[in-house]
C-alpha positions in Angstrom: -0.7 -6.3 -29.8 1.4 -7.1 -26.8 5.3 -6.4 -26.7 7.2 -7.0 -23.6 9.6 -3.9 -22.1 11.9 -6.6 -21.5 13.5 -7.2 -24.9 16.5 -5.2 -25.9 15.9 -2.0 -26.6 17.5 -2.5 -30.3 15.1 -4.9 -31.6 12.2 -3.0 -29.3 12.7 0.0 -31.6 12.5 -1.7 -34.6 9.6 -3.6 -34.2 7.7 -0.3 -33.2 9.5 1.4 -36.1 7.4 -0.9 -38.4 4.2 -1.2 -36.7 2.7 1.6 -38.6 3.3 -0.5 -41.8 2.4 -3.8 -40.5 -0.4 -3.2 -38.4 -1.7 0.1 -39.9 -5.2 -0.5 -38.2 -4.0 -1.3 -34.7 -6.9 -0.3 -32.0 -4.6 -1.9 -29.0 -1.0 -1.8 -28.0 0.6 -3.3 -24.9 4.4 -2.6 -24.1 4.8 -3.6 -20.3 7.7 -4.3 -18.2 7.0 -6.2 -14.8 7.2 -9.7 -16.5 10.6 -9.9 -14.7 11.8 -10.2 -10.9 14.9 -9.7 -9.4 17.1 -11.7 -6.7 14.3 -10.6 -4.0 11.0 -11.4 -6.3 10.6 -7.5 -6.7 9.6 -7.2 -10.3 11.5 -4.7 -12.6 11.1 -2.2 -15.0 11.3 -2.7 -19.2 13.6 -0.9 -20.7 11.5 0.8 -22.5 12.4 4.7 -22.5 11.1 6.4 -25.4 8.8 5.9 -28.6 9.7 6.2 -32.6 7.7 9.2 -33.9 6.2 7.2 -36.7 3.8 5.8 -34.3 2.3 8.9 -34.5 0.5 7.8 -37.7 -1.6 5.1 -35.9 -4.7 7.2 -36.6 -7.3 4.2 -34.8 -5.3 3.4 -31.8 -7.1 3.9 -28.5 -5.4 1.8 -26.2 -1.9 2.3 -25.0 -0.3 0.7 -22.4 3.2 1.5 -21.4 2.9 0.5 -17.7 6.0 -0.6 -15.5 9.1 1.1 -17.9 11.2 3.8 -17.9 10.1 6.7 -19.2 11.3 9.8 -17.7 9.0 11.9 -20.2 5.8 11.3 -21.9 6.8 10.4 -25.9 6.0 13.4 -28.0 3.5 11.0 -30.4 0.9 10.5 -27.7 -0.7 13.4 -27.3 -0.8 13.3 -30.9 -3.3 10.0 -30.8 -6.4 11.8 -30.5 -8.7 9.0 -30.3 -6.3 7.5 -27.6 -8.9 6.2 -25.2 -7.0 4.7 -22.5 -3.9 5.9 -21.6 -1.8 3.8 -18.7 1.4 4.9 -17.5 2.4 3.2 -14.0 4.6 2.6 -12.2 7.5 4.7 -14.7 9.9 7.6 -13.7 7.6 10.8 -14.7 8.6 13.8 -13.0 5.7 15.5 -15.0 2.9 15.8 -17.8 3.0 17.7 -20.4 0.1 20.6 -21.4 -0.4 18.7 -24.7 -1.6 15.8 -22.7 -5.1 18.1 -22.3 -5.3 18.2 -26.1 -6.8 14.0 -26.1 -10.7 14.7 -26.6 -11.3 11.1 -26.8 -9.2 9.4 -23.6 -11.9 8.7 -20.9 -8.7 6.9 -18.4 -5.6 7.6 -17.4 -3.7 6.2 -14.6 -0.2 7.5 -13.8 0.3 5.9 -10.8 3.4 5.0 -8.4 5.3 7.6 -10.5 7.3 10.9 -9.8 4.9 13.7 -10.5 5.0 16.6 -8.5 2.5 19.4 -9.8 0.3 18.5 -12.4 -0.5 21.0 -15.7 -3.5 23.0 -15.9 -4.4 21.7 -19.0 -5.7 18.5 -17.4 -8.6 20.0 -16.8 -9.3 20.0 -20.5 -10.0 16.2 -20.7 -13.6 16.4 -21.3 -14.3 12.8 -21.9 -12.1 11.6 -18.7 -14.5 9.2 -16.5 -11.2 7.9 -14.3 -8.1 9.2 -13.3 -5.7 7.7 -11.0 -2.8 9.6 -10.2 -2.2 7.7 -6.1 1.6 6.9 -5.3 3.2 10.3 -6.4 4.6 13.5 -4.6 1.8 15.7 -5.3 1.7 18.3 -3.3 -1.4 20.6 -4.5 -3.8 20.1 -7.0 -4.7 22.8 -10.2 -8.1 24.6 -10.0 -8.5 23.4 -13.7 -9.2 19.9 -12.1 -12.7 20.8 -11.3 -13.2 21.8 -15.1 -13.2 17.7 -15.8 -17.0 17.2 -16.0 -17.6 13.6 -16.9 -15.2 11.9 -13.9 -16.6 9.3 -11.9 -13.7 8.3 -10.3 -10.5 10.1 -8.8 -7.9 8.4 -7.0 -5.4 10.6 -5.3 -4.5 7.8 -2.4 -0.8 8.3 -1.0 0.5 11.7 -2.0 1.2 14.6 -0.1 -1.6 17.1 -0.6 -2.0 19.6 2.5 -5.0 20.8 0.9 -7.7 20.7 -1.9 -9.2 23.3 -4.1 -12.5 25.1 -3.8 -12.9 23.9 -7.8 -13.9 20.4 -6.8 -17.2 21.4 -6.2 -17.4 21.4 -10.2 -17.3 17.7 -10.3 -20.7 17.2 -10.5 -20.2 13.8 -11.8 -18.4 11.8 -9.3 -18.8 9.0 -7.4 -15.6 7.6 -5.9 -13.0 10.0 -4.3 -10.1 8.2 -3.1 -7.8 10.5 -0.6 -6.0 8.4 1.8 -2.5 8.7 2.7 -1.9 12.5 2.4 -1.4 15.2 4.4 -5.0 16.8 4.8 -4.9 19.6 7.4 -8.6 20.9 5.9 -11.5 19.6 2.9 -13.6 22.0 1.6 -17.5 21.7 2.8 -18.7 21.4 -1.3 -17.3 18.1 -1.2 -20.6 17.0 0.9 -22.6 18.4 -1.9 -21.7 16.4 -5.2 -25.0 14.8 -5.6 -23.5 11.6 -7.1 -20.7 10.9 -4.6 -21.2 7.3 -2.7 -17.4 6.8 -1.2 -15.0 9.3 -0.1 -12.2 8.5 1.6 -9.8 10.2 3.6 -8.5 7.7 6.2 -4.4 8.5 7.4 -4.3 12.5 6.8 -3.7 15.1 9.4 -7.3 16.2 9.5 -8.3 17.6 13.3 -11.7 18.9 12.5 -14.0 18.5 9.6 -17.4 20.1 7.9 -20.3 18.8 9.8 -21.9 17.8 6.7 -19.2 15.0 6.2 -18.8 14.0 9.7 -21.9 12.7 9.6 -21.9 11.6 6.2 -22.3 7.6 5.7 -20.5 7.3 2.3 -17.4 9.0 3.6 -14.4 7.3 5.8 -12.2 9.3 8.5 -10.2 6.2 10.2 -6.8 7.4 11.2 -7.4 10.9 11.0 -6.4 13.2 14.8 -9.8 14.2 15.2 -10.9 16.1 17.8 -7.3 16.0 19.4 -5.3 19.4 19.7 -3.5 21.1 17.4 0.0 20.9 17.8 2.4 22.8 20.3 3.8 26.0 18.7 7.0 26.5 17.0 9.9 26.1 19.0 12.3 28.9 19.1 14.7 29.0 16.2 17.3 26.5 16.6 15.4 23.9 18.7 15.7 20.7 16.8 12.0 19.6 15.1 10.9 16.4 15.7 8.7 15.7 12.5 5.5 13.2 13.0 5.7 9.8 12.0 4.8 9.3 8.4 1.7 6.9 8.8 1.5 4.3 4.8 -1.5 2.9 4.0 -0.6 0.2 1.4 -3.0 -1.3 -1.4 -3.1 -4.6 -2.4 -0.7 -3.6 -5.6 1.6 -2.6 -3.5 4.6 -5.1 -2.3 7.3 -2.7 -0.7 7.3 0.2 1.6 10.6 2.3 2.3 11.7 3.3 6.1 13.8 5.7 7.1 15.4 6.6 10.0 12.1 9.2 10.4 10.3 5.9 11.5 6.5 5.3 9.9 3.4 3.3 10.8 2.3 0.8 8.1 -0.7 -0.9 7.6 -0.3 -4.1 4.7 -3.5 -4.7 2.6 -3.8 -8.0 4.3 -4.6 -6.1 8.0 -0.9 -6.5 9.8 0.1 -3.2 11.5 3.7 -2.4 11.6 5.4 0.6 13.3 9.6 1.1 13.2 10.0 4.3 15.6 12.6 6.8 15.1 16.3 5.4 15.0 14.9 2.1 14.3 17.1 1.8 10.8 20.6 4.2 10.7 19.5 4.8 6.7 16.4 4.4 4.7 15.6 1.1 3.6 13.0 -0.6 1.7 10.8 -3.8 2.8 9.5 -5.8 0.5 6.7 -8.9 1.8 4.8 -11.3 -0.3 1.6 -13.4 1.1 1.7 -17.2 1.5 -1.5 -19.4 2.2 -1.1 -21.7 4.7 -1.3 -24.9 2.0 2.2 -23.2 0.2 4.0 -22.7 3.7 7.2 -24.9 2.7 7.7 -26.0 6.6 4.9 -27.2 8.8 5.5 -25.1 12.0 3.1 -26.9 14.3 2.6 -30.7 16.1 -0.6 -32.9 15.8 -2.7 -30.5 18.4 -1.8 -27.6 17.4 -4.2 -25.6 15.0 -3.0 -23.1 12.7 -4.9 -19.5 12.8 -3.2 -17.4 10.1 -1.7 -17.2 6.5 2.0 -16.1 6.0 3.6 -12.9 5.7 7.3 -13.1 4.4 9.3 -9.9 4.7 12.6 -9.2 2.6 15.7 -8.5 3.0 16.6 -11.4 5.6 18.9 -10.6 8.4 19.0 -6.6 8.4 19.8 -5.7 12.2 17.2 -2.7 13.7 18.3 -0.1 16.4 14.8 0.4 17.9 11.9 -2.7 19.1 9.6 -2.9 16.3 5.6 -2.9 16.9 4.0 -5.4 15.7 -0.3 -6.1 15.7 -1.7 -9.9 13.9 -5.3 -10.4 13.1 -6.1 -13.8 13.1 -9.2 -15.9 14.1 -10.0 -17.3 17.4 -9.9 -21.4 17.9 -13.0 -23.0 17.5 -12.4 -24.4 21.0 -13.0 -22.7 23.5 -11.2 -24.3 26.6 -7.8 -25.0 27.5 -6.2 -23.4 24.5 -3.8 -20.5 24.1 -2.8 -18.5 21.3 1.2 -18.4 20.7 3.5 -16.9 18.1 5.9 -19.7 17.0 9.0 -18.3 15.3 11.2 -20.1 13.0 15.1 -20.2 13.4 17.9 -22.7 12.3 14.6 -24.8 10.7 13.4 -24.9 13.8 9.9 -23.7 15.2 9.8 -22.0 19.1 7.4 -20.5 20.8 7.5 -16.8 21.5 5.6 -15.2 25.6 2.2 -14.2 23.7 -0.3 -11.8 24.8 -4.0 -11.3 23.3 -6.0 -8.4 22.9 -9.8 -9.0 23.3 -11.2 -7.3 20.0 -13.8 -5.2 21.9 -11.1 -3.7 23.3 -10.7 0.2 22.9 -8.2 1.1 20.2 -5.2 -1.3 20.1 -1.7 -0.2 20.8 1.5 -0.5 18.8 2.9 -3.4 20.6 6.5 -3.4 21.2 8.6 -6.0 19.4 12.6 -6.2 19.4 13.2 -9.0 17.6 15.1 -10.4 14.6 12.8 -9.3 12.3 11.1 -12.5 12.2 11.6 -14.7 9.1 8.0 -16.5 9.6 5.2 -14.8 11.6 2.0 -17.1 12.1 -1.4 -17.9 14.5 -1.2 -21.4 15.6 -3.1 -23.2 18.7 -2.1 -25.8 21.0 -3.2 -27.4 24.1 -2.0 -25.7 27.4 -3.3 -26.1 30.8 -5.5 -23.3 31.2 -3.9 -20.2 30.0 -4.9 -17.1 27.6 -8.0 -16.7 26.4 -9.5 -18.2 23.0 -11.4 -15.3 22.6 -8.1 -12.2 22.3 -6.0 -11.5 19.6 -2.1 -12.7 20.6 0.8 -11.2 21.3 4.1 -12.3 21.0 7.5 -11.7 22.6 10.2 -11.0 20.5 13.8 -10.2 21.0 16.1 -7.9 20.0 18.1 -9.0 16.6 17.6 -9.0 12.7 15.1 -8.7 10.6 13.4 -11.0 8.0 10.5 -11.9 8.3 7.1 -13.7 8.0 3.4 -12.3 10.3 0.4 -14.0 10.5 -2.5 -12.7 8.1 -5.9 -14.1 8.4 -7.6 -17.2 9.8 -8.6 -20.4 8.1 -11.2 -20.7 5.8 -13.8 -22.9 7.7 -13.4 -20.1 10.9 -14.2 -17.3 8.1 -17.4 -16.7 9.9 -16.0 -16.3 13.1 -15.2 -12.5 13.9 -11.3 -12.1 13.3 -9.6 -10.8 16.7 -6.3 -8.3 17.1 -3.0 -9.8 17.8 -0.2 -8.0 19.0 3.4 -9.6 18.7 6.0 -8.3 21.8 9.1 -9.9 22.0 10.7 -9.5 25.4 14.5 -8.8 24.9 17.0 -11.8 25.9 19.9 -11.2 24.5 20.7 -12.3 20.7 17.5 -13.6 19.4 17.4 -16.2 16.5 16.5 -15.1 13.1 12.9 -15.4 13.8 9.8 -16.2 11.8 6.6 -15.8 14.1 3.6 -17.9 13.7 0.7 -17.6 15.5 -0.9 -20.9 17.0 -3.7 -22.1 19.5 -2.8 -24.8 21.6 -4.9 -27.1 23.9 -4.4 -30.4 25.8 -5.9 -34.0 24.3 
C-alpha cells in the first residue's frame, strides 16, 4: 500500500487509523513525501509526523517506508513490528534512535539517511539479521563499539558525516564487503580494516587522513583520492587569542543529492556529474544553499551556439538566480575534446539578456599534474556549457577550457559531459576564469569548440 505524506494530516491519520481493520494482512506500506517541489524545484517534505498506535497490530508487515517526512522521533509502534524487514527513514528530522530500535530480529536494512542523528545507541549493534545500513548525510561524530557486534552486514555507508575516528570493533565485521567513508573527518583507520576477508571497496576519499596502514595503502579495493597524504601535519596552536582560521570544508555530493549549503567558511564541492566548485572564505556574508539540476543538451530550452560551432557538454543549472558573491568563485568543467583536431578552440559561452557571449577560455591538457581551482568572479553564471567553433589557430583541441568570468551574481548553469558519439574519446579538465570587467551580465557559461569552414 502506498499513501502520499502530502495529504492533510487529518484524513492521513484516519486512513492509518483503519488500516489495521481493512488491510489486516498488509506485508508493504509506503507513506512518502518528496512527490512535491517548491518555487525552486527542491522537493518537500510530507507532513507526515507521527503514527497511530494501532498500527502496532500489523503482525506481517515487513516493509515500511516513511522516507522524505517529518518525523522528529521514531513512532513508538515500530520497534514493536518484529518482522519489520526493511525499515527506510530518509531524508526526515531525527535527532536520534531509540534503544528499542535493536529489539527488530527480523529487519535486514535500514537507511536513515540525510537526517539529524548525532550519536547513535548501542543497541544497534543488536540487529543480527542487518545485511545494509546506510546512515551517510548526518552529524555523526563517533561511532559505538556495539557496531562491530552486527555480524551479517555487507554493506555500511557512513559517506558525509563527521567521524574523526573509527572503532577498533570494526574488525568484528567479518561479513562485509562495501564500506562507504567519504566526506568525514578521518585523522586515523584502524589497520583491521585491511583484514575483513570479504571486503572488495572501501572508500575513504575527502577525510583529513595524512598517513595510513601500509596494508591499505597498497590495497586495490580501497580509495584515498582527496585525502593530505604524505603532506605535514598542521602548524601548532596559536597562542590563546589568535583568531583560527578553520580548513575549508571539502563536500562530495552523490547523485541523490541536489543542494549543498555555503557559508561564509567557504567549501570545495565536487557535483556527481564531475564539475568542481570552490567559494573561498567571504565569498557569501551568510550561509546559503545552492540547489542545481542536470539538463541534456536535447532539453536545453535556448540553442547557444551558430552552424559551426559544436557543442561539448550537458547543462548544469544552479539556483537561486541573481545572488551577488564577495569572493571569485573557482570553477573546473569536464567536457570532451572536438573531434577535429585543427583550427578549433574551446570557449565558454555565457548567456545574458537571452543572449549568448563568449567568455577568454583557457584549457588544461588532462595529463596535466593535479588541476587547480581556477579563479572565477563572475555572476554566477545562469548557463555553463562546452561548445566549439572555428578560430584561426588558437587553443588546443586536446585541453580542457577555461573560461573568464567577471565579478557579479550568481545563477547558474556549467558544462557536464561531452556528447554521446565522443563518449569514447577520453573526457579532458576544463577550468572556467572569468577576468574581472566591471559589472558582468547575469551569466550562463557554455563550453564550445570553434573552427573555421
Amino acid at each position: 500500500l502506498q499513501l502520499s505524506g502530502h495529504e492533510a494530516p487529518q484524513l492521513l491519520e484516519a486512513a492509518l487509523a483503519r488500516l489495521p481493520w481493512s488491510l489486516p494482512r498488509l506485508r508493504s506500506l509506503v507513506l512518502k513525501g518528496g512527490q512535491r517541489r517548491e518555487a525552486l524545484g527542491a522537493c518537500l517534505r510530507g507532513s507526515l509526523a507521527t503514527l497511530p498506535a494501532s498500527l502496532s497490530s500489523l503482525a506481517r508487515l515487513a516493509h515500511l517506508d516513511l522516507s522524505f517526512n517529518s518525523l522528529e522521533t521514531l513512532p513508538a509502534c515500530v520497534p514493536q513490528k518484529c518482522g519489520l524487514d526493511a525499515l527506510l527513514l530518509s531524508r526526515n528530522c531525527l535527532s536520534e534512535l531509540p534503544a528499542a530500535l535493536g529489539a527488530l530480529p527480523a529487519l535486514t536494512f535500514l537507511a536513515v539517511t540525510h537526517n539529524r542523528l548525532r550519536t547513535l545507541p548501542p543497541a544497534l549493534g543488536a540487529l543480527s539479521s542487518l545485511q545494509r545500513l546506510d546512515l551517510s548525510g548526518n552529524l555523526l561524530e563517533a561511532l559505538p563499539p556495539e557496531i562491530g557486534g552486527l555480524g551479517s552486514l555487507a554493506e555500511l555507508n557512513l559517506a558525509s558525516n563527521r567521524l574523526q575516528s573509527l572503532p577498533s570493533s570494526l574488525a568484528g565485521l567479518r561479513a562485509l564487503r562495501l564500506f562507504i567513508l567519504h566526506s568525514n573527518l578521518l585523522a586515523s583507520v584502524p589497520a583491521s580494516l585491511a583484514r575483513l576477508p570479504l571486503l572488495t571497496r572501501l572508500d575513504l576519499r575527502d577525510n583529513q587522513l595524512r598517513d595510513v596502514p601500509p596494508e591499505l595503502l597498497d590495497a586495490p579495493f580501497v580509495r584515498l583520492q582527496g585525502n593530505p597524504l604524505g603532506r605535514p601535519p598542521p602548524d601548532p596552536p596559536s597562542p590563546p587569542g589568535t583568531p583560527v582560521v578553520p580548513e575549508m570544508p571539502r563536500l562530495l555530493l552523490t547523485s541523490d543529492r541536489d543542494s549543498f549549503a555555503v557559508t561564509p567558511q567557504g567549501c570545495s564541492v565536487t557535483l556527481a556529474c564531475g564539475v568542481r566548485l570552490q567559494f573561498p572564505a567571504g565569498a557569501t556574508a551568510a550561509p546559503m544553499t545552492i540547489r542545481y539540476r542536470l539538463w541534456l543538451p536535447r532539453a536545453t530550452p535556448r540553442r547557444p551556439w551558430v552552424p559551426h560551432d559544436a557543442l561539448l557538454s550537458g547543462v548544469l543549472e544552479l539556483q537561486p538566480h541573481g545572488v551577488a558573491f564577495q569572493q571569485e568563485v573557482g570553477l573546473w568543467l569536464l567536457f570532451v575534446p572536438p573531434r577535429a583536431r585543427r583550427c578549433r578552440e574551446v570557449v565558454v559561452r555565457t548567456l545574458s539578456d537571452n543572449s549568448w557571449s563568449d567568455l577568454e577560455t583557457r584549457t588544461l591538457r588532462p595529463s596535466a599534474p593535479p588541476i587547480r581551482w581556477p579563479d572565477g568572479s563572475s555572476p554566477w553564471p545562469v548557463h555553463r556549457r562546452e561548445v566549439g567553433r572555428p578560430v584561426k589557430t588558437r587553443g588546443d583541441p586536446e585541453r580542457g577550457a577555461g573560461a573568464g568570468l567577471g565579478p557579479a551574481e550568481r545563477s547558474g548553469r556549467g558544462g557536464q559531459e561531452g556528447e554521446p558519439e565522443s563518449a569514447s574519446q577520453p573526457p579532458a579538465g576544463g577550468g572556467a576564469r572569468a577576468a574581472p570587467s566591471g559589472r558582468a551580465p547575469a551569466l550562463s557559461p557554455a563550453l564550445f569548440t570553434a573552427g573555421s569552414s
